[in-house]
N, C-alpha and C positions, 0 to 999 in steps of 0.2 A: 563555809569555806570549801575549796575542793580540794579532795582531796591529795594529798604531796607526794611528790618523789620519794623514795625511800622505804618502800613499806603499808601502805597506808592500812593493809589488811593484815592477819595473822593467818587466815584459812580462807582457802578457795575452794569449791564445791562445783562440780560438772556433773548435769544430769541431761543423759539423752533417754528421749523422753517418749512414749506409745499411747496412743490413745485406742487402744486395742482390748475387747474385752471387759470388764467392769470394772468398778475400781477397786473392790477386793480379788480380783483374781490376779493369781503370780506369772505376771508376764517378760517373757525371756527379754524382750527387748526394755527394759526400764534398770538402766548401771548409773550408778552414781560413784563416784572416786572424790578422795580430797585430798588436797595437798597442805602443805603449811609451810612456813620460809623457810624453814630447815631441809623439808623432804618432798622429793615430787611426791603427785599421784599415785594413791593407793586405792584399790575398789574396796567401796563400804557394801559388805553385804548385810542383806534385811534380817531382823533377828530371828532365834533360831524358831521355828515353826513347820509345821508340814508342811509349806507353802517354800520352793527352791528361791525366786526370785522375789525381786518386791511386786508391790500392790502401789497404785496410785494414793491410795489413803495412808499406806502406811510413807509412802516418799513425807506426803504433806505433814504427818506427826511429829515423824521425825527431824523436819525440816523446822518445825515450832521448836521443837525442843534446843535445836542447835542453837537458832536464834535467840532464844531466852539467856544463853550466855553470858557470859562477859569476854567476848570477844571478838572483835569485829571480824565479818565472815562477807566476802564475796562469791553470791550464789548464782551460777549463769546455768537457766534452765533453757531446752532445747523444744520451745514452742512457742506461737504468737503471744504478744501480751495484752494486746488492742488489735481493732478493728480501722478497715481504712475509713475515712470521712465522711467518704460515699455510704456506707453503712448508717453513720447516726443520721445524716441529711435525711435518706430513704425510711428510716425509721422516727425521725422527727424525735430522736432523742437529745438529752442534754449535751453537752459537750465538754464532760464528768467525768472520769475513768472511773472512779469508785460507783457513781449512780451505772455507769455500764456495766459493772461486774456484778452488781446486785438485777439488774433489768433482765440481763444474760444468764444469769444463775434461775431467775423466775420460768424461762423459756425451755434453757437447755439445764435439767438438774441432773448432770452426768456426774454429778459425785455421789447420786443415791444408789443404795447396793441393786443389784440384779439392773444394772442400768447400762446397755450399752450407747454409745455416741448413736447409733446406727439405727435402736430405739425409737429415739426422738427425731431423724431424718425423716423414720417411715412414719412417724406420726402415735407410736404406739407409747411414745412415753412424751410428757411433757407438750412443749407448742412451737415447736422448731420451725413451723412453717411461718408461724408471724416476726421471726429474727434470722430471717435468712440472708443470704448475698448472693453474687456474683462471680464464678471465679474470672471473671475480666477486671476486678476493681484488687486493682493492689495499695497494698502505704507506700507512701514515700520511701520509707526504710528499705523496702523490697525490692522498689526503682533501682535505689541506689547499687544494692548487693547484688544485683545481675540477674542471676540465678536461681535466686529468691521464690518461691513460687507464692499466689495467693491464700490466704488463711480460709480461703473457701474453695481451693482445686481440690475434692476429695477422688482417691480412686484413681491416683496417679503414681507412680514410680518420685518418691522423694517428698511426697505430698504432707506439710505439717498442719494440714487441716483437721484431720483429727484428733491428731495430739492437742492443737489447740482447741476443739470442742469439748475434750476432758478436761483438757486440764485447767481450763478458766475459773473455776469455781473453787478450784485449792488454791488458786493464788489468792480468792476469796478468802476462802479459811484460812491461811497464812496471815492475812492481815490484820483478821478480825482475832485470831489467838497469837500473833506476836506483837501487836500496837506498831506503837512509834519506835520498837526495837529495830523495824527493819525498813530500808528506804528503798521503794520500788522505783526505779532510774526509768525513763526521766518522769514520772509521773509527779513523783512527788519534788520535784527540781531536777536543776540540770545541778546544781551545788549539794555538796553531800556533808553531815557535819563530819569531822572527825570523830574518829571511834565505833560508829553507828554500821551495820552490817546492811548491804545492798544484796536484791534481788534483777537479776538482768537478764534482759532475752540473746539467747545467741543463737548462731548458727555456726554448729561445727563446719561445715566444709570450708569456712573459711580459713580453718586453723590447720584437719588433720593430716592435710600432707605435710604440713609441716616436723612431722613426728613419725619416727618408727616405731612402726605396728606390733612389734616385740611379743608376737605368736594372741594379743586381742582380737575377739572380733569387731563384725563393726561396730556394734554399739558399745561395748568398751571402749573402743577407741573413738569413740566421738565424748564420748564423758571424758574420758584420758586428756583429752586435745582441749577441751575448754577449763578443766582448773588447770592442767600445766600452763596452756599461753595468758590466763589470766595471773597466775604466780608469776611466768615469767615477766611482762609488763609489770606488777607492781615492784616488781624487785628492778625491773632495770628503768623505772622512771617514769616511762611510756606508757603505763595507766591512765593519768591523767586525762592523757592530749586525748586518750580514745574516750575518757568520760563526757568529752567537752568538743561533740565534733563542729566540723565547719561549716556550720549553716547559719543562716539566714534570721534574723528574726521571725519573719512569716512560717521560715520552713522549721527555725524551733517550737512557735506553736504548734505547728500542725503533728510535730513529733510527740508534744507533751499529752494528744491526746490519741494519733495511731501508736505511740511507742517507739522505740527507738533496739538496733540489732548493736551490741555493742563489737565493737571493730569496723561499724563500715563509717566509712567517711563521708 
């Protein structure tokens, strides 16, 4: 079923997201906040250790943990979740998201410690050279959103190309340690059961002007801005219509397997 009107979540989670650095290291830009129908966003800080900010490993632990629950949780993290087309065509891969994220993980192991993205670019860790791309080859989803830039423009002003190189391999681990607890949209359907807690790719700029910046920075206020408008859409209804965009049969496959930004139409 998909999910209704009225609630269908109890917690919303915004993570704007860095692929800066390794994945244990504490990087200023990685804020996470959550809301729940009672109360907007609140920032979750990383627990208490010498380390100020979070660690990409410790978002993903944490992230298992919440999902273990009993409570359904919409999680909208702030990086690619797939690759476009032209990726697996060029790579003569399946047309899998799960066999991509394990092929992907084989290449780029940016979730192992002392590992930067940037490692494996130059060749010094792992085989980034034989899963490479193009920043000319966008998804659909990125057509759509404008602005959007490629998950291979690295080295750019706004560029979520690295974040997405990190962070591919925890949405791995995510999986593989929360099961069938959590439903990666649209991978695993465009229908979601009730109860069950969704992970979603977003892109704040579509939300944060929406929102006063109330003394955050920016990456505060890009987490701030994706669990509030996703608490506000489920409270006011409007959830749904954005789980369920307007496309195409052709264009929903081809979303089930580049991924889908949630809010763009």
């Amino acid at each position: 079923m998909k999910p209704s009107a009225g609630s269908a979540f109890s917690h919303y989670i915004g993570i704007d997201y860095s692929g800066a650095e390794t994945p244990t290291a504490s990087v200023r830009g990685l804020r996470v906040y959550i809301a729940d129908r009672a109360s907007p966003p609140a920032e979750v800080l990383p627990p208490p250790s010498p380390r100020k900010y979070w660690t990409r490993r410790g978002i993903a632990e944490w992230l298992v943990e919440r999902l273990l629950e009993d409570r359904p949780t919409l999680v909208g993290i702030d990086h690619g979740f797939s690759f476009p087309l032209r990726y697996f065509a060029t790579h003569r891969l399946p047309l899998d998201w799960e066999a991509f994220l394990d092929d992907f993980q084989r290449h780029w192991p940016t979730e192992e410690d002392h590992t930067y993205v940037d490692f494996v670019r130059n060749g010094t860790r792992g085989n980034g050279a034989a899963r490479s791309g193009d920043p000319r080859w966008r998804r659909l989803t990125e057509v759509r959103a404008g602005a959007a830039k490629s998950v291979f423009h690295f080295d750019v002003p706004g560029s979520v190309a690295k974040a997405t190189h990190a962070g591919l391999p925890w949405l791995r681990y995510i999986r593989q340690h929360a099961g069938d607890r959590v439903h990666s949209w649209p991978f695993d359907g465009w229908d979601i059961t009730a109860g069950r807690s969704v992970m979603v790719e977003v892109y704040p700029s579509l939300w944060s002007r929406s929102f006063g910046r109330e003394g955050r920075n920016a990456d505060q206020h890009d987490a701030y801005s994706v669990a509030a408008w996703m608490r506000r859409a489920d409270i006011d209804g409007s959830l749904a219509e954005f789980l369920d965009p307007r496309l195409t049969s052709g264009e929903r496959e081809v979303a089930r397997i580049e991924g889908w930004i949630l809010g763009v139409k």
